[in-house]
C-alpha positions as semicolon CSV with decimal commas, in nm:
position;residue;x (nm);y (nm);z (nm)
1;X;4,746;12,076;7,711
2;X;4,445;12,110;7,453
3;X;4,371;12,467;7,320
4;X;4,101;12,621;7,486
5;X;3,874;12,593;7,180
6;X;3,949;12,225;7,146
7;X;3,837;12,158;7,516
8;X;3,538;12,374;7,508
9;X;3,399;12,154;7,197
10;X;3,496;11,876;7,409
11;X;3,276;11,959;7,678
12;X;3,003;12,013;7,438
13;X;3,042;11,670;7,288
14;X;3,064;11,529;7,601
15;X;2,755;11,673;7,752
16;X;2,553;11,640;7,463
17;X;2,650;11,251;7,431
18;X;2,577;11,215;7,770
19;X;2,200;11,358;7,672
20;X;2,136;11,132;7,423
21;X;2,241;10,836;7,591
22;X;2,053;10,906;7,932
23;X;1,763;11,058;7,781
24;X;1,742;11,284;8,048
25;X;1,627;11,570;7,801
26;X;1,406;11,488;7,445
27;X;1,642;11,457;7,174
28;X;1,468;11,753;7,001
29;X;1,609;11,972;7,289
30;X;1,941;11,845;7,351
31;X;2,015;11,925;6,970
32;X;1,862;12,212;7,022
33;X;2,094;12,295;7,290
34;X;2,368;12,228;7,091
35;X;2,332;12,412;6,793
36;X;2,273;12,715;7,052
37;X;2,593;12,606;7,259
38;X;2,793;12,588;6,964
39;X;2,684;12,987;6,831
40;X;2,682;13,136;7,193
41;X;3,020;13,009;7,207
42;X;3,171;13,165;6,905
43;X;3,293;12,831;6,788
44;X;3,070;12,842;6,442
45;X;2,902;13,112;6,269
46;X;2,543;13,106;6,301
47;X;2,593;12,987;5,933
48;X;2,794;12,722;6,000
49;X;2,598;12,564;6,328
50;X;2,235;12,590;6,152
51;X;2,406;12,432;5,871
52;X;2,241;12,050;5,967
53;X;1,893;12,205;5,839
54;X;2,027;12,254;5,485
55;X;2,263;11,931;5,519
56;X;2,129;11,785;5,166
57;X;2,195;11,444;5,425
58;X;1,919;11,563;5,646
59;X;1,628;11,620;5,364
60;X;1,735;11,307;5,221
61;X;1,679;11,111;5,514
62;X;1,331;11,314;5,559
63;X;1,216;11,214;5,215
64;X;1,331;10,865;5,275
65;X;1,132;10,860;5,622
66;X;0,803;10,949;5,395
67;X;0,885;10,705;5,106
68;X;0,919;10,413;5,426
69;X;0,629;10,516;5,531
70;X;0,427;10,432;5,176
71;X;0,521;10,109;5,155
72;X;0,444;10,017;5,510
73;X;0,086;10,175;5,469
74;X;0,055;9,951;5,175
75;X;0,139;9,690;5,299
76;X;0,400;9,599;5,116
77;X;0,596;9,361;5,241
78;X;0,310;9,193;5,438
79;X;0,206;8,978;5,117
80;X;0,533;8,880;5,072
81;X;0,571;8,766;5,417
82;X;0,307;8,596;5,480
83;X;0,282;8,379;5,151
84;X;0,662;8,251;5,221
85;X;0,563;8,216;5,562
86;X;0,331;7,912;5,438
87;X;0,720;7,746;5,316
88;X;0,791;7,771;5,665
89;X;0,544;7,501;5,763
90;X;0,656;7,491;6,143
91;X;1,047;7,520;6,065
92;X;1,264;7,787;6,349
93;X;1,523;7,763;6,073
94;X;1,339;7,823;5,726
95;X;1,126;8,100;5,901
96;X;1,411;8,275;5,996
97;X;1,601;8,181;5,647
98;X;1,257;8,357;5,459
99;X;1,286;8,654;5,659
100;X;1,599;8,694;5,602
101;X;1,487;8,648;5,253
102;X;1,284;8,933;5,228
103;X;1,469;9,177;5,494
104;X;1,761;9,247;5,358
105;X;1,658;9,338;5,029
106;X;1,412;9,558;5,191
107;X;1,646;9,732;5,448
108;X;1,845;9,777;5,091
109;X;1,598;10,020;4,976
110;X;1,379;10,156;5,310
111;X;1,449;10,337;5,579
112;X;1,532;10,008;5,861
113;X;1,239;10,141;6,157
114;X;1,026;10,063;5,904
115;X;1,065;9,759;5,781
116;X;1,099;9,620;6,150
117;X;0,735;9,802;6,246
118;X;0,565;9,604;5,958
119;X;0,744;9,291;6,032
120;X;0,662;9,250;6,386
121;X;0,311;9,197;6,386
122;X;0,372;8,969;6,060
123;X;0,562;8,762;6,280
124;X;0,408;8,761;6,602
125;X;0,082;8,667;6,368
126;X;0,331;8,350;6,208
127;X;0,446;8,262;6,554
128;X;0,101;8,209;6,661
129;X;-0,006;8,005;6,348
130;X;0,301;7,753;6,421
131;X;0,287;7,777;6,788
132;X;0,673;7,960;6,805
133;X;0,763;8,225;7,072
134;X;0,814;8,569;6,919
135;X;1,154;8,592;7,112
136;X;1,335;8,340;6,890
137;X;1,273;8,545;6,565
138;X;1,197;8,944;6,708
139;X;1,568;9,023;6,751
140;X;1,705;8,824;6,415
141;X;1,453;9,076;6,262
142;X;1,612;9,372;6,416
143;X;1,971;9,206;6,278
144;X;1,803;9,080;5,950
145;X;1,725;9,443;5,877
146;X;2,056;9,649;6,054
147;X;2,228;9,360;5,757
148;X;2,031;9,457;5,495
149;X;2,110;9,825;5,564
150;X;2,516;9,797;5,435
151;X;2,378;9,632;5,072
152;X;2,334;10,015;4,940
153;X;2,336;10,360;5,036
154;X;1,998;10,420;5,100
155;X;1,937;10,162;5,342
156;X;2,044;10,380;5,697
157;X;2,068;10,690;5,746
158;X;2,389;10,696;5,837
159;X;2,551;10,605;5,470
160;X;2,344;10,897;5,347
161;X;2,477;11,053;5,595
162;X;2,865;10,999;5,561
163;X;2,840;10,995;5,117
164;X;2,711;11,425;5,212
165;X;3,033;11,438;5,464
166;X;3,281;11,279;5,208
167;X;3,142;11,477;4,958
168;X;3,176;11,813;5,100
169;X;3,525;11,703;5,200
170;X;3,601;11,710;4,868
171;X;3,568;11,326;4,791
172;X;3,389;11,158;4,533
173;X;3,128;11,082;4,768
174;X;2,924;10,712;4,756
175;X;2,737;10,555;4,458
176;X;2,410;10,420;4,495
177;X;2,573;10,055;4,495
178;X;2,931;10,134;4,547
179;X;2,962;9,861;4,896
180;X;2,655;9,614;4,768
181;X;2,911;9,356;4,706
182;X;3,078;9,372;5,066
183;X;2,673;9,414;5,222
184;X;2,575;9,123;5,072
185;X;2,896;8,913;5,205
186;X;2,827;9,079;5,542
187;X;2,459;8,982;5,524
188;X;2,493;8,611;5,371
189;X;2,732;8,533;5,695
190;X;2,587;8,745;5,905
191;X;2,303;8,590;5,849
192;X;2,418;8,234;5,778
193;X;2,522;8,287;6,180
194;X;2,186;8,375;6,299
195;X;2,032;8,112;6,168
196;X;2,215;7,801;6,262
197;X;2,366;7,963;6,603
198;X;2,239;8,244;6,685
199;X;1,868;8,045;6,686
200;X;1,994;7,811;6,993
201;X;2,102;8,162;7,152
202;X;1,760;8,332;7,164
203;X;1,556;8,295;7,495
204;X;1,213;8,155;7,484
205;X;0,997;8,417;7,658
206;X;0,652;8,474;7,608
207;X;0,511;8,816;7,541
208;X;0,316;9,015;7,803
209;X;-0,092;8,953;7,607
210;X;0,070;8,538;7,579
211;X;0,169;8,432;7,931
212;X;0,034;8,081;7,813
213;X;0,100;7,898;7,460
214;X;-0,227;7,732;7,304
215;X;-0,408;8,027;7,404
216;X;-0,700;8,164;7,125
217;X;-0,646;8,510;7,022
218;X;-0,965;8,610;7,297
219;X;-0,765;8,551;7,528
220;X;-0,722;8,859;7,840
221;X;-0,498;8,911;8,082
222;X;-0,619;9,110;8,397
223;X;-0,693;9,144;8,797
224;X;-0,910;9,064;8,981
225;X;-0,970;9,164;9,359
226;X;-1,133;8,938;9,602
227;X;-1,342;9,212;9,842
228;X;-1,525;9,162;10,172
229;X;-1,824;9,041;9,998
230;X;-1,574;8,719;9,804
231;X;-1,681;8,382;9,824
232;X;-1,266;8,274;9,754
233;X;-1,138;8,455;10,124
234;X;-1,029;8,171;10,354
235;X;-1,034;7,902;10,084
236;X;-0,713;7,773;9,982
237;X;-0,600;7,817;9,603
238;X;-0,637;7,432;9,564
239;X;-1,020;7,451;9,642
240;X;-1,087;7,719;9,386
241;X;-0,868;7,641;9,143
242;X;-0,876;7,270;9,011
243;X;-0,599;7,191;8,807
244;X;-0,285;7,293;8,871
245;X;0,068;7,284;8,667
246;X;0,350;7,397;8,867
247;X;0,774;7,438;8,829
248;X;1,018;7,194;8,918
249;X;1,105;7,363;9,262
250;X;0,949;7,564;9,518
251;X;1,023;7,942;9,527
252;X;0,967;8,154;9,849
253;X;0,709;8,473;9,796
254;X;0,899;8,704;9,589
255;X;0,857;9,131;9,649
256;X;0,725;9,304;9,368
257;X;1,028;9,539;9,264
258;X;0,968;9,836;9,041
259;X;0,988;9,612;8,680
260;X;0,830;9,235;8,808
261;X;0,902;8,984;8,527
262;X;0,568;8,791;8,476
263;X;0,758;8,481;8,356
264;X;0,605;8,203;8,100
265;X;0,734;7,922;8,343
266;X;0,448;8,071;8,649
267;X;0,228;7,824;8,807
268;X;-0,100;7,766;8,561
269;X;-0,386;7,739;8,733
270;X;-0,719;7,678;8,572
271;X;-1,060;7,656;8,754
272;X;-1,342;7,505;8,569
273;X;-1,641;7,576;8,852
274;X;-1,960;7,675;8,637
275;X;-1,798;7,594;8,328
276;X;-1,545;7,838;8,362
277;X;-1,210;7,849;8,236
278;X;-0,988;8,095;8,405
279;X;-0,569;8,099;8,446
280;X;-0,450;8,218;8,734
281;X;-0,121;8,366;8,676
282;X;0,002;8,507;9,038
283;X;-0,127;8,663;9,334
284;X;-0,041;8,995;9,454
285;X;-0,049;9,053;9,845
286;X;0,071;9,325;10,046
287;X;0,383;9,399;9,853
288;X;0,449;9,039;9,758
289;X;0,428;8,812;9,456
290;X;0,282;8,450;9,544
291;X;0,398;8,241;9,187
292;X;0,459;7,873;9,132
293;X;0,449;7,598;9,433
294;X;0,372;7,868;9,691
295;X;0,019;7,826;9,556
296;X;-0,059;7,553;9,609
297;X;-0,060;7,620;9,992
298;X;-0,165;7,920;10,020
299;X;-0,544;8,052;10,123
300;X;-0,674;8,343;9,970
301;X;-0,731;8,684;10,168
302;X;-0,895;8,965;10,161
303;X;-0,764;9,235;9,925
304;X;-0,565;8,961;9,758
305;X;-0,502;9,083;9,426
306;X;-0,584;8,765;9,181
307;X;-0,400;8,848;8,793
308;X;-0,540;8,605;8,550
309;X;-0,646;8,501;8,215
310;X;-0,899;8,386;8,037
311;X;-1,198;8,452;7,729
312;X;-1,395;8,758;7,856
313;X;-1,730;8,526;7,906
314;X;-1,499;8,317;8,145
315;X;-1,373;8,599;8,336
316;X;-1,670;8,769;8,337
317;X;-1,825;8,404;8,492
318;X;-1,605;8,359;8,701
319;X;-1,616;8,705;8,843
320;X;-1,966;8,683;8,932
321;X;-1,965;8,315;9,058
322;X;-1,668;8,420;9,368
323;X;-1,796;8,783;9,370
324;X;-1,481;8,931;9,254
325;X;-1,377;9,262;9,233
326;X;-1,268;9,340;8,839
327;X;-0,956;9,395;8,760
328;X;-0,859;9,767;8,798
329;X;-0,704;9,952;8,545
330;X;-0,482;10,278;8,484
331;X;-0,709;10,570;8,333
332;X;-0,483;10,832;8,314
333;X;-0,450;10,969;8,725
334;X;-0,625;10,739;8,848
335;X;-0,649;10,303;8,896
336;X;-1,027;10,199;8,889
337;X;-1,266;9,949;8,777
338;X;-1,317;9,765;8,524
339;X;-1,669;9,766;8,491
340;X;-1,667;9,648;8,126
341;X;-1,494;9,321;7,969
342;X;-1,601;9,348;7,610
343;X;-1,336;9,566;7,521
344;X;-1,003;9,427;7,295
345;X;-0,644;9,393;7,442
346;X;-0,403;9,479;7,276
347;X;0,014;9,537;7,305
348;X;0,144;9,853;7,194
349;X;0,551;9,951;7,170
350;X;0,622;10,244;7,212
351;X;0,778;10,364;6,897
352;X;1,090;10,660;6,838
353;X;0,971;10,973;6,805
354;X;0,638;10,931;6,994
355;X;0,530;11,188;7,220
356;X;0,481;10,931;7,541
357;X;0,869;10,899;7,522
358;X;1,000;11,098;7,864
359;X;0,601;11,130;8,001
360;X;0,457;10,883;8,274
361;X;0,195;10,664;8,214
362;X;-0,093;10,931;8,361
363;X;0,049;11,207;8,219
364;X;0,008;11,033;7,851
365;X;-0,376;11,126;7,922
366;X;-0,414;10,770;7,713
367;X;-0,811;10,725;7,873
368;X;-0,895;11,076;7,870
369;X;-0,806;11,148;7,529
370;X;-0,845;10,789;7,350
371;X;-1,105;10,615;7,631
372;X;-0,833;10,374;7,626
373;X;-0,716;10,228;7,985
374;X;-0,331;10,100;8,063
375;X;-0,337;9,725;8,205
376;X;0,044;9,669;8,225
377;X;0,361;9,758;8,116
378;X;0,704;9,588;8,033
379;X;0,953;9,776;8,052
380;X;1,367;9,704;7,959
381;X;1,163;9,289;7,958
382;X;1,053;9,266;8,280
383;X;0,670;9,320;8,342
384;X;0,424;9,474;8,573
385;X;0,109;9,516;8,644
386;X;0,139;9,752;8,960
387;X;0,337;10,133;9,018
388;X;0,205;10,223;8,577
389;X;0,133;10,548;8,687
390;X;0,468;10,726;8,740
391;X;0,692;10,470;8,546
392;X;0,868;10,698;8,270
393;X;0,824;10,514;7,908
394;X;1,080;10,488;7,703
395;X;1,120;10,378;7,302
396;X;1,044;10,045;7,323
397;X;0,844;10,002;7,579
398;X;0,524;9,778;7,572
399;X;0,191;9,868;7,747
400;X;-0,095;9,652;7,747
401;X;-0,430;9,798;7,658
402;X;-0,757;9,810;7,656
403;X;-1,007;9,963;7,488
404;X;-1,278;9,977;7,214
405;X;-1,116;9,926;6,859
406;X;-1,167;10,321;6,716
407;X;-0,950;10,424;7,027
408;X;-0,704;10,186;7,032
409;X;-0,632;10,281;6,675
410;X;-0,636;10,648;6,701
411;X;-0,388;10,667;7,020
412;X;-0,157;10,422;6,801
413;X;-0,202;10,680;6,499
414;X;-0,158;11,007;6,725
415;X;0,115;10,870;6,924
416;X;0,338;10,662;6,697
417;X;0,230;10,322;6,910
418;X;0,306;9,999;6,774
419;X;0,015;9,782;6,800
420;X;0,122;9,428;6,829
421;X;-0,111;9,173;6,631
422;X;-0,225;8,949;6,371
423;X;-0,160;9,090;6,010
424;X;-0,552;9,073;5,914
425;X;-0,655;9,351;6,135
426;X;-0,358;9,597;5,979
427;X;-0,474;9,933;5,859
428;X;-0,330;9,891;5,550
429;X;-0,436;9,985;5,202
430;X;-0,360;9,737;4,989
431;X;-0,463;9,867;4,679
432;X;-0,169;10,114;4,657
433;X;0,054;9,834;4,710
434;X;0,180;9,854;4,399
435;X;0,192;10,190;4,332
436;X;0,436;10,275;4,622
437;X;0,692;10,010;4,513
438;X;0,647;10,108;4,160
439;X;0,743;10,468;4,306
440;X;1,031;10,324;4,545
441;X;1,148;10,109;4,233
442;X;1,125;10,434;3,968
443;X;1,366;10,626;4,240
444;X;1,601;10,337;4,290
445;X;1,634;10,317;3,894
446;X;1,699;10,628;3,861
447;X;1,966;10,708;4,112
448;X;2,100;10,396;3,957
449;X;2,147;10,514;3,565
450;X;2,125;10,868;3,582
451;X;2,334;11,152;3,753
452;X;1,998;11,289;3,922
453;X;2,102;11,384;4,283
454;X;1,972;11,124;4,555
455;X;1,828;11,448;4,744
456;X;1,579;11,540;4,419
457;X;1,467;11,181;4,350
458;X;1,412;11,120;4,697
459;X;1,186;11,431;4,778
460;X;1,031;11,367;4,396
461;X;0,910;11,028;4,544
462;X;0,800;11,116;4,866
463;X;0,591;11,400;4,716
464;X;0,416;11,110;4,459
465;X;0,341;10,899;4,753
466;X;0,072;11,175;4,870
467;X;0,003;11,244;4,556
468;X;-0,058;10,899;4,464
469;X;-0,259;10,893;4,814
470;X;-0,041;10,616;4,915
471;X;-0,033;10,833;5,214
472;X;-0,204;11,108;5,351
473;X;-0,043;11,462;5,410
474;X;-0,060;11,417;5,776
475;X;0,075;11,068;5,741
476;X;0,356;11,157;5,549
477;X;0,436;11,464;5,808
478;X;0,420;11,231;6,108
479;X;0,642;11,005;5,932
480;X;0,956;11,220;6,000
481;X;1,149;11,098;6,308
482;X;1,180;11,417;6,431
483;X;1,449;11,227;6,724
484;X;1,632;11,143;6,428
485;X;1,616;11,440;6,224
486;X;1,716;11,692;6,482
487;X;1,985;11,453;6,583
488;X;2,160;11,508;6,227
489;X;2,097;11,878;6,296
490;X;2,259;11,865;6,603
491;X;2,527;11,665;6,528
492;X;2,642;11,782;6,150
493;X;2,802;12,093;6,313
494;X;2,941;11,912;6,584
495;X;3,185;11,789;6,299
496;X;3,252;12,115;6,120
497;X;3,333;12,222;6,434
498;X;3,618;11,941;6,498
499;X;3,777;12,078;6,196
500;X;3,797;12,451;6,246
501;X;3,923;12,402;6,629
502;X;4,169;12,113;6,520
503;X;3,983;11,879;6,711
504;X;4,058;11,613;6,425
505;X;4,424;11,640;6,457
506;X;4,449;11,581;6,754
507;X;4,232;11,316;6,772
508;X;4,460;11,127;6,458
509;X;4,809;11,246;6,624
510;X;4,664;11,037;6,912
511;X;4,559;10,715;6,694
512;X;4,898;10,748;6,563
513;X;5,074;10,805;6,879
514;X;4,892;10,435;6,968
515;X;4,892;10,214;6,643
516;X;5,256;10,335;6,562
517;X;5,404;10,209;6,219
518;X;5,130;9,952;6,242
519;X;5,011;9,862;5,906
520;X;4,724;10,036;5,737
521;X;4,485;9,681;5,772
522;X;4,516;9,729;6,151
523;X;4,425;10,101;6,163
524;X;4,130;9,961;5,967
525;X;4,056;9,713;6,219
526;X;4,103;9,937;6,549
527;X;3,908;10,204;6,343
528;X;3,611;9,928;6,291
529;X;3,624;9,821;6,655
530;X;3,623;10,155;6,736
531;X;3,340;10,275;6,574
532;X;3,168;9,963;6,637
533;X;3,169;9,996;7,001
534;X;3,104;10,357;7,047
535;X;2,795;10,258;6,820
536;X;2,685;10,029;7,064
537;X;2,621;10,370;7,339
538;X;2,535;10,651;7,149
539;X;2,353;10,711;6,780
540;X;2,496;10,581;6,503
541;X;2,467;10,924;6,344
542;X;2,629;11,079;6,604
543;X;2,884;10,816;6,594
544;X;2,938;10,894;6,177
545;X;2,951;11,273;6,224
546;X;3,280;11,207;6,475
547;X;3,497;10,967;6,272
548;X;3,425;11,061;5,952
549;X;3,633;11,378;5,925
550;X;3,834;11,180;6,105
551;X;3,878;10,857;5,880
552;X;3,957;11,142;5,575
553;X;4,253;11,289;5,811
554;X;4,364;10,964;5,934
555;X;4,399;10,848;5,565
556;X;4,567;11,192;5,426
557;X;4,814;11,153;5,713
558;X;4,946;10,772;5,669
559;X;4,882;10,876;5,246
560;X;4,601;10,606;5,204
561;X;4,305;10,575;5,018
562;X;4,035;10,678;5,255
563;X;3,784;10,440;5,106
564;X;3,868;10,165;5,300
565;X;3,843;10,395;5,654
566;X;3,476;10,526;5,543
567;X;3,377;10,197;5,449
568;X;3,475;10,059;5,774
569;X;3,286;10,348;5,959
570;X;2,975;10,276;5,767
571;X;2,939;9,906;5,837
572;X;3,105;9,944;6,172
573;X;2,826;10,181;6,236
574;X;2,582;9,962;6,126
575;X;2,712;9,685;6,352
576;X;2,501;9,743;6,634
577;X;2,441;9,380;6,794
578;X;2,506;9,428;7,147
579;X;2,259;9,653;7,337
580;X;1,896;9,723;7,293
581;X;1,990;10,095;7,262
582;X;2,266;10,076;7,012
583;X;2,026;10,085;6,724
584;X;1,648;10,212;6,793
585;X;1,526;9,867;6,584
586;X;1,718;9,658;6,875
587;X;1,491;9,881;7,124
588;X;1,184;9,854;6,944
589;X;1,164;9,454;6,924
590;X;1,295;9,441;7,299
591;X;0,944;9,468;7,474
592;X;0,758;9,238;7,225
593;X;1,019;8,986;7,235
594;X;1,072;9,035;7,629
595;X;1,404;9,058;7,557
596;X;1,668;9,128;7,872
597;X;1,987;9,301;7,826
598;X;2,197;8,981;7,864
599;X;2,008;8,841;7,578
600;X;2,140;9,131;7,314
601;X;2,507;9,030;7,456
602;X;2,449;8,725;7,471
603;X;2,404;8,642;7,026
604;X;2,563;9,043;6,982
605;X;2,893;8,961;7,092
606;X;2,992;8,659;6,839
607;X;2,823;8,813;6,587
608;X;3,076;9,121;6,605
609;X;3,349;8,936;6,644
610;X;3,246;8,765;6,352
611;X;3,150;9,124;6,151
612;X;3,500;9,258;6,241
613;X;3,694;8,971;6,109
614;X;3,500;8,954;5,796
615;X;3,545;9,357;5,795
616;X;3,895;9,362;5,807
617;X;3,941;9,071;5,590
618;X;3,735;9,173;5,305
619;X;3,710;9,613;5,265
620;X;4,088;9,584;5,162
621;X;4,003;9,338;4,884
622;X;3,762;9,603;4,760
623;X;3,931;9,908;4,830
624;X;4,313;9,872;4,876
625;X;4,522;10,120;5,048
C-alpha cells in the first residue's frame, strides 16, 4: 500500500492530467488549481509549489516565445520559402524535400508554433500556384518542424525544460548542441520517410474556402435560401443547374450530424443562366443533406437551403435572377442575412492560447466586436455550415469568415487567429527581416562560445526585438503562450513534489520490478516507448516534468550514465506523430489540412516505430552506459 502522501500526489496528477487532456477547464486554471492543491495540501511549501514562476526553464521559454515571434513578423522565413518553392516546379516530392530544407533548421533555433503559423499560409499559397491539396504537405510541416526541434536545445520547450531539471539535480545540465548530431540523424530519416512514404499516406482533402480545385482566389462559399417568392421551387436541380459532375455511385440523403464533412468528391453543379457561374455544393432540407447523384433527381422546395460557390458578381447574379434568399450568416447570437457580398472570405485556425478556446461561436462576440460574421466551421476535419452557434472551439479549429479586410485582421490580431492565405497579403514587415535573424543569430553565437546563461541571452534578445521595433510591446506580450507557460508552472512542482513524497521510487522499484536484469539498452527502449506514448495524450511538458526525475533515479539505481535516459525522454517527447493533440503543431495544421484522426495514425504509427528503433539504436553510440 502507497503512503498516504504518495497517493494524495497521485490523485493530483491524475486529476490534473485528466484537465489538460479534456479541456474541460482553461489550462491557465487547471495549473492554477494545482499549484493551490499542492500548498493547501501541505505537500510543498508555498516556496516550493510557486517555484515554476522563477523556474529559469519558464522565462526562457517566455523570451524564446517573443524572439519566435520577431522573426515571424518579419517575415523571415517567407522569402526563403517561397524562392525555393520556384525549385519545386509542380514536384509533391521536392516541395516537401525544400521544406524540409528550411524547417528543421528553423525549428533548431525557434520556438516550433511558430514556424508552423508562418509556414501554413506559405504553403497553402504554393499549393495553389501548382494546383496541390494542402493536406499532402500541412501535416509533414507539423513533423518537419517537431524533427527539427531535437537538432538543439532551443528548439522545444521541453529540452529547455529538462537541461533546468538535470541541472538542479545536480547534473551537468545540456549544451547548446550537445544531441545535434543524433537530431540531425533523427531528422534526415525521419524525414527521408515522409517524403518517399509517408507522401502516398496523406489524404487528399480539400480545405473548407477550396471545395473545388481550379477555383480563382474570388472564389465564396455560402447559402443561399430559396423563399416563397423563388423562381427555383418545383423545378428540378437538372433545370436550374446545367452541367452536372457527379460520383461513381448513388448515396441515399445523408442527416446532418453535429460535425458534417463537406467532402471534395460532392456533386459539382454549375449553372450558367444569365451568364452566371455558380457551384452548387449540397442542399440542406429539413435535417438532411442532399449530395452527389441524389441531385440529380431531386426538385427544389421551399426553404431548401442551397450552399454554393462562386465569384461574388455570380452569386450576387444569380441571386437576383431565381430570387434567392442570401446566404445567412452567424453574427454573434444571432443567424441573419447576408445583405452584402463584397466582403473577403477568409479561413482562420484557431490558434493555442487564444481566448475563443473553451467559448462558443456567439459568445466569441466575433460581429459585434470585429463586424466580422462566422460562415462555417470545421471542426476535429469534418465541416459545417449549420448548429455554429453553440459548437465549443477548440485549438485548431477552422472558421470561415467574412468580413471587410480591417476586421478580419484585427479579430486575427486580438484573438491569436490564424488567417489562412496567400503570402502577399501577410502583415509582415519585411524591412526588419534582417535585423531579427541578425538578433536570433547574435544569441545563438553566443550561447554557443561563451558561458553566458541561455536565460540572459534569451531575455537580452527578446528585449532588442522591441527595441529594434521588430515587434511592438503589445506584440511581444501577446506572444507568450500563456497555455504553455502556466503549464510549466503547474507542472515544475508537480516533480519536486515526486521527490519529497518518494513518488520516484516507487515509480523505478516498479520499472525494475518489470524489466528485471534486462539490459540497460532495453530500459532505454521501454523508457522511449514510454515516454513516447504518454506524449501522444497529455503535454509534452507535462510528460518531461514526470520522467525526468525519474530517468536520473532510474540511472543512479542500475549505476548508469543518465545521459542516455534524458536523451531518450527528450526525443521521445518530441515524438509526437500519432494524434492531433499530442503536439499543439499536429492540432493547429488539422483544420487547414482537414485532417481526420485516422489520418495522424495512419503516417504516425510507422514513423514511431521507425523513431524508436533509430532511438535505441543510436543514443547508446553517443552516450554509453
Amino acid at each position: 500500500m502507497l503512503p498516504f502522501e504518495q497517493l494524495l500526489l497521485l490523485a493530483i496528477i491524475v486529476v490534473s492530467t485528466t484537465l489538460y487532456v479534456t479541456n474541460w477547464l482553461p489550462t491557465e486554471v487547471t495549473a492554477i488549481s494545482v499549484v493551490v492543491a499542492l500548498m493547501a495540501t501541505g505537500l510543498l511549501e508555498p516556496g516550493e509549489a510557486l517555484s515554476g514562476f522563477s523556474s529559469t526553464a519558464t522565462i526562457t521559454v517566455a523570451a524564446m516565445f517573443v524572439l519566435s515571434a520577431g522573426l515571424m513578423r518579419t517575415g523571415a522565413l517567407e522569402v526563403a520559402t517561397i524562392y525555393l518553392g520556384r525549385f519545386a516546379k509542380g514536384s509533391a516530392r521536392r516541395l516537401l524535400l525544400l521544406l524540409a530544407l528550411v524547417e528543421v533548421p528553423a525549428s533548431a533555433f525557434m520556438n516550433n508554433t511558430p514556424v508552423v503559423v508562418m509556414m501554413i499560409p506559405v504553403v497553402v499559397s504554393l499549393c495553389r500556384q501548382y494546383n496541390m491539396r494542402p493536406s499532402k504537405f500541412l501535416l509533414p510541416v507539423s513533423y518537419f518542424a517537431v524533427l527539427g526541434g531535437t537538432v538543439t536545445l532551443l528548439g522545444t520547450s521541453t529540452n529547455i525544460l529538462v537541461a533546468e531539471l538535470y541541472r538542479k539535480s545536480g547534473g551537468p545540465g545540456f549544451g547548446l548542441f550537445d544531441f545535434t548530431v543524433l537530431g540531425l540523424i533523427y531528422s534526415i530519416i525521419g524525414g527521408a520517410f515522409i517524403i518517399f512514404v509517408g507522401q502516398r499516406l496523406l489524404p487528399n482533402y480539400s480545405p473548407l474556402a477550396s471545395l473545388m480545385s481550379g477555383r480563382s482566389h474570388s472564389t465564396y462559399v455560402t447559402e443561399l435560401v430559396a423563399n416563397n417568392d423563388s423562381k427555383i421551387i418545383g423545378r428540378l436541380v437538372t433545370d436550374v443547374f446545367e452541367h452536372i459532375a457527379l460520383n461513381d455511385r448513388p448515396q441515399p440523403p445523408q442527416p446532418i450530424r453535429r460535425h458534417r464533412r463537406l467532402h471534395h468528391q460532392r456533386a459539382r453543379v454549375e449553372s450558367n443562366e444569365q451568364g452566371s457561374t455558380v457551384t452548387l455544393l449540397e442542399v440542406l432540407r429539413d435535417g438532411r443533406s442532399y449530395q452527389a447523384d441524389m441531385l440529380q433527381r431531386l426538385a427544389l422546395a421551399h426553404q431548401d437551403i442551397l450552399v454554393v460557390s462562386g465569384t461574388p458578381k455570380d452569386i450576387h447574379l444569380f441571386q437576383q435572377t431565381h430570387q434567392l434568399q442570401l446566404a445567412s450568416v452567424i453574427e454573434d447570437e444571432e443567424r441573419t442575412p447576408t445583405t452584402e457580398i463584397e466582403e473577403q472570405v477568409m479561413e482562420a485556425v484557431v490558434m493555442p492560447g487564444s481566448e475563443m478556446v473553451g467559448s462558443t461561436v456567439s459568445q466569441a462576440q466575433l460581429h459585434r466586436r470585429f463586424g466580422v460574421k462566422v460562415m462555417g466551421l470545421q471542426h476535429q476535419g469534418s465541416q459545417q455550415v449549420q448548429g455554429l452557434r453553440a459548437q465549443k472551439l477548440e485549438v485548431g479549429d477552422v472558421l470561415l469568415l467574412r468580413g471587410k479586410t480591417v476586421g478580419l485582421r484585427t479579430a486575427a490580431e486580438t484573438c491569436r487567429l490564424l488567417l489562412v492565405e496567400g503570402v502577399e497579403n501577410s502583415l509582415v514587415r519585411k524591412t526588419k527581416n534582417t535585423t531579427a535573424l541578425l538578433i536570433m543569430g547574435l544569441v545563438v553565437l553566443l550561447a554557443s562560445f561563451t558561458g553566458i546563461p541561455i536565460v540572459v541571452l534569451a531575455l537580452a534578445g527578446a528585449a532588442t526585438m522591441v527595441v529594434t521595433r521588430c515587434l511592438r510591446i503589445d506584440e511581444a506580450i501577446g506572444s507568450l503562450e500563456a497555455s504553455t507557460l502556466m503549464l510549466l508552472v503547474g507542472t515544475i512542482p508537480i516533480g519536486v513534489a515526486m521527490e519529497s513524497t518518494g513518488l520516484v521510487d516507487t515509480v523505478v522499484n516498479g520499472l525494475l520490478a518489470v524489466g528485471g536484469s534486462a539490459s540497460p539498452q532495453l530500459f532505454l527502449a521501454l523508457f522511449y516507448i514510454i515516454t513516447a506514448l504518454l506524449t501522444e495524450l497529455i503535454s509534452n511538458n507535462a510528460v518531461a516534468v514526470l520522467l525526468t526525475p525519474v530517468a536520473i533515479s532510474l540511472a543512479a539505481t542500475l549505476d548508469i550514465n543518465a545521459m542516455p535516459l534524458l536523451v531518450a525522454l527528450l526525443f521521445g517527447a518530441s515524438a509526437a506523430f500519432m494524434t492531433p493533440f499530442g503536439y499543439q503543431t499536429n492540432a493547429i495544421v488539422m483544420g487547414p489540412g482537414g485532417y481526420k484522426f485516422i489520418d495522424y495514425m495512419r503516417i504516425g504509427a510507422p514513423l514511431q516505430l521507425i523513431m524508436v528503433v533509430v532511438a535505441t539504436i543510436f543514443i547508446p553510440l553517443f552516450w554509453p552506459f
